[in-house]
C-alpha positions in Angstrom: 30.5 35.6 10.0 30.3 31.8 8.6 29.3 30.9 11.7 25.6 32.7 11.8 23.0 30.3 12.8 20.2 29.9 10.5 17.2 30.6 11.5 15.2 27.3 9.9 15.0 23.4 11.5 13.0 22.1 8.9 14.0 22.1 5.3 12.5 20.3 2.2 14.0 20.3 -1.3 11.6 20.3 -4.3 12.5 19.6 -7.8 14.3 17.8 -10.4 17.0 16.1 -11.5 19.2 19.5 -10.2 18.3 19.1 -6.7 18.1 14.9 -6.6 21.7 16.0 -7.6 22.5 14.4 -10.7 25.4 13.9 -11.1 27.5 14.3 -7.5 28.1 10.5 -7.0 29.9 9.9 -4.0 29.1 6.4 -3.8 28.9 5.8 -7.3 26.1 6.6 -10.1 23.8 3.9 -9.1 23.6 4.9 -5.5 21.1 7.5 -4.0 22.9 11.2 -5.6 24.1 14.0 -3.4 23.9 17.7 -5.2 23.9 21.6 -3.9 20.5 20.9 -2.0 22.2 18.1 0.5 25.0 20.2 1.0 23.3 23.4 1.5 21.6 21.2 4.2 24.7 20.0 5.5 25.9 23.7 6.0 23.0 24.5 7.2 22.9 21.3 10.0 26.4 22.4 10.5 25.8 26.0 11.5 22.9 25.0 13.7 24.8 22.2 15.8 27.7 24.9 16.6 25.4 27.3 17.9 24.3 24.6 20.3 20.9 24.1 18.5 19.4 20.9 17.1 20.2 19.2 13.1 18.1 20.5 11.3 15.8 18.2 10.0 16.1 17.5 6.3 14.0 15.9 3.3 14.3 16.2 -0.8 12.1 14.9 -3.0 13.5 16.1 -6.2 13.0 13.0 -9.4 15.4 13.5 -11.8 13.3 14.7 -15.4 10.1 15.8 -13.6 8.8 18.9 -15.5 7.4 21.9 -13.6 3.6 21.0 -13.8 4.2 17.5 -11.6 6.7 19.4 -9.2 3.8 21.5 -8.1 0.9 19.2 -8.2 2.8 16.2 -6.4 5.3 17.6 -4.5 4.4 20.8 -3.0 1.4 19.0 -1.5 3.2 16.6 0.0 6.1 19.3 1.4 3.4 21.1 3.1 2.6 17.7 4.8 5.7 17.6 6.3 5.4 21.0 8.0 8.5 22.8 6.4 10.3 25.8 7.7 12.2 26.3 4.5 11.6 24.7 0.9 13.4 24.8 -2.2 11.2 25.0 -4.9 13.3 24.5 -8.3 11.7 23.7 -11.9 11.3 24.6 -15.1 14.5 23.5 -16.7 13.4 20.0 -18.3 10.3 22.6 -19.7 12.5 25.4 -20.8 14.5 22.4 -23.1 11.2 22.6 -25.1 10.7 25.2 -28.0 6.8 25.1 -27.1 7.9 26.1 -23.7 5.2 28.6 -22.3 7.4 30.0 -19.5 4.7 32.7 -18.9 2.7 30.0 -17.7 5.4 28.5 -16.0 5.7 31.3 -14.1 2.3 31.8 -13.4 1.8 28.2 -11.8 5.4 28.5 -10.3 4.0 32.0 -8.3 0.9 30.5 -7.2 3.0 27.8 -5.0 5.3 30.4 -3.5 2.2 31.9 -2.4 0.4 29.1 -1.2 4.2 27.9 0.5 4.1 31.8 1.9 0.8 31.7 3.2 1.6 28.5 5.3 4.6 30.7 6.7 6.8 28.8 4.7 10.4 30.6 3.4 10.7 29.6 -0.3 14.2 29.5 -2.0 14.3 30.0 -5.7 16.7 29.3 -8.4 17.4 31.2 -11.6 18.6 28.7 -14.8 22.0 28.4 -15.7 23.2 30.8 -18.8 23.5 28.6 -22.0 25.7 31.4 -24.0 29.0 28.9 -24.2 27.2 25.4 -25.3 26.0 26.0 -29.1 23.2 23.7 -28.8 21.8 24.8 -25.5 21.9 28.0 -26.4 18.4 27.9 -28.1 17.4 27.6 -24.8 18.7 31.4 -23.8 15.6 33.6 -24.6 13.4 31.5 -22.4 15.1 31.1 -19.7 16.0 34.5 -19.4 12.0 35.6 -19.6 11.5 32.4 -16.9 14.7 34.3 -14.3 12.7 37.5 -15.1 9.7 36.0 -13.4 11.4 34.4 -10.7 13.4 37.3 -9.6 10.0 39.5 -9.7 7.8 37.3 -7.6 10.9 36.6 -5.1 10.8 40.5 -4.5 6.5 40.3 -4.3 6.5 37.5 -1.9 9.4 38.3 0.0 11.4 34.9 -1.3 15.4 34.2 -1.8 16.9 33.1 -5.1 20.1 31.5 -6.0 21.4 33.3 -8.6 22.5 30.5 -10.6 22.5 32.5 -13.9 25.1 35.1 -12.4 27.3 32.3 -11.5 31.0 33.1 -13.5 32.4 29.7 -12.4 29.5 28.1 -14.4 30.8 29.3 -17.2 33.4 26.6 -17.1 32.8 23.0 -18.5 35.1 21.3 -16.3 31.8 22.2 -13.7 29.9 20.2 -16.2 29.3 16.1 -16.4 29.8 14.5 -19.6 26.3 15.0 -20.6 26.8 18.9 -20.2 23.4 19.0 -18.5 24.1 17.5 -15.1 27.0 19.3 -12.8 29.8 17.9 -11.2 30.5 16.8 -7.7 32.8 20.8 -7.8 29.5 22.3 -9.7 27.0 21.0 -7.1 29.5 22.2 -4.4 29.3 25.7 -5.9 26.0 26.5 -6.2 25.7 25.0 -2.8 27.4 27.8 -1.1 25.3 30.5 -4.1 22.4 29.1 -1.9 23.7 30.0 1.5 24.7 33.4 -0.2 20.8 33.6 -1.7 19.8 32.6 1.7 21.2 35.9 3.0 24.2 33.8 4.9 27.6 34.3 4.5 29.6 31.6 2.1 31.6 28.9 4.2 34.5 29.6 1.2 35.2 33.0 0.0 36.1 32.3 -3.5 33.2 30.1 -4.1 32.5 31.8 -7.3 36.0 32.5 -8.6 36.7 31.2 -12.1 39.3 28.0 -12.9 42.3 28.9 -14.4 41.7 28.9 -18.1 42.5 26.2 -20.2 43.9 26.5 -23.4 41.4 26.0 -26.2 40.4 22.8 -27.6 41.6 21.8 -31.3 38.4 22.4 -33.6 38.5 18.4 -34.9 39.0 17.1 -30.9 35.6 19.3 -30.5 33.8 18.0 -33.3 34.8 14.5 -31.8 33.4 15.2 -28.5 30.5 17.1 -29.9 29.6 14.2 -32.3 30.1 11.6 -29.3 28.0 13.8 -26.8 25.3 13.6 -29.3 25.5 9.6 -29.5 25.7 9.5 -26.2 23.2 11.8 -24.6 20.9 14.4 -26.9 20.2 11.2 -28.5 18.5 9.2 -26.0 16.8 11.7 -24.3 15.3 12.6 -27.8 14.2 8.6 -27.9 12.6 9.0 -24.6 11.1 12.5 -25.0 9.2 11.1 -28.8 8.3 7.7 -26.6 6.8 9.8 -24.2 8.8 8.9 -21.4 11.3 10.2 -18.6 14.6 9.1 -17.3 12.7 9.7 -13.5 9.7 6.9 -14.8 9.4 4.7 -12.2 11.6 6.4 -9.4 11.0 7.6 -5.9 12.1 10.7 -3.6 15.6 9.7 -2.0 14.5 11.1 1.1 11.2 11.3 1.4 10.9 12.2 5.2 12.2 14.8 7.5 15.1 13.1 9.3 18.1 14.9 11.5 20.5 15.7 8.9 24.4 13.5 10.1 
């Protein structure tokens, strides 16, 4: 059953920071990042050559702090350019971050991409956001995003589009899936939701216990935690508040990794 051939040749990743893949760093932190959407690509380039068909031809051009309004305007545009099969459209996350979030909005301009995607015969993958329940100052955040996963799961049944179920994810629920800025997943995390997106895609997972949760650890002492909460703030809530009152993004200046279709290796 891992072996079913998917039915798309032409795939383009949309997004943010998630799907540029912060922060999967096989060749170090500097160098172009990898993240779920490569690998979903991979699997899917994998499937395709087995069955004796072509790569599939592969572009993302996710920037790392783009909110949801500049994903649609700038990228969508320039996916439909490139005469997709399949896109990814994921955003809303660097929004939801906001207390003046207006995620009914958000969903409103969200839904009128997947139908303009849709009526260019386009298959649009969707992503839910990740439950913040286990991180104390994320979990602000919860309300929103729930009302924003509401949305998306209701306009993927309207316009007949898949979602990645990120929210529903148990494994998430562990920090060790989690970079040090508690934002940003690991190379494992990436690798995860990866295989939820061959599951969203109605495919069968290449590993069976892609979702299983790590072996527990034992809890942290409460002054280690303080530590590492105090140093997480120094280190990250801090500078993205410096940016964010300056008016700026960590993606200023940046370009799409892969900006053209291009067999997948």
């Amino acid at each position: 059953m891992s072996n079913q051939t998917p039915p798309w040749s032409r795939y383009v990743a949309l997004g943010d920071s998630f799907t540029e893949g912060l922060w999967d760093s096989p060749d170090g932190p500097e160098a172009p990042q990898r993240g779920w959407a490569d690998l979903l690509a991979a699997h899917l380039s994998a499937r395709r050559s087995a069955a004796g068909e072509p790569p599939l031809q592969y572009a993302n051009l996710a920037i790392r702090g783009r909110l949801l309004r500049p994903i649609l305007v700038e990228q969508v545009p320039a996916a439909l350019a490139l005469g997709p099969d399949l896109v990814s459209l994921v955003g809303g996350g660097n929004d939801t971050l906001r207390p003046s979030a207006d995620v009914d909005r958000m969903a409103r301009n969200l839904e009128d991409a997947v139908v303009r995607l849709r009526r260019a015969g386009v298959d649009v993958l969707l992503a839910t956001g990740m439950d913040a329940v286990d991180s104390p100052l994320m979990r602000a955040t919860r309300s929103r995003v729930g009302i924003y996963n509401s949305h998306i799961w209701s306009m993927a049944r309207r316009h007949g589009a898949y979602v990645v179920d990120v929210w529903g994810m148990r494994s998430l629920r562990d920090w060790r899936m989690w970079s040090e800025d508690r934002i940003h997943l690991t190379t494992e995390g990436h690798a995860r939701v990866a295989q939820a997106a061959l599951v969203g895609l109605g495919l069968a997972p290449d590993q069976e216990d892609w979702d299983d949760p790590l072996t527990p650890l034992r809890p942290t002492p409460r002054m280690r935690k303080a530590r590492e909460d105090a140093a997480w703030v120094r280190a990250h809530v801090y500078p993205w508040a410096t940016r964010r009152l300056r008016g700026r993004s960590s993606g200023d200046q940046r370009v799409p990794k892969r900006p053209d279709l291009s067999p997948l290796d």
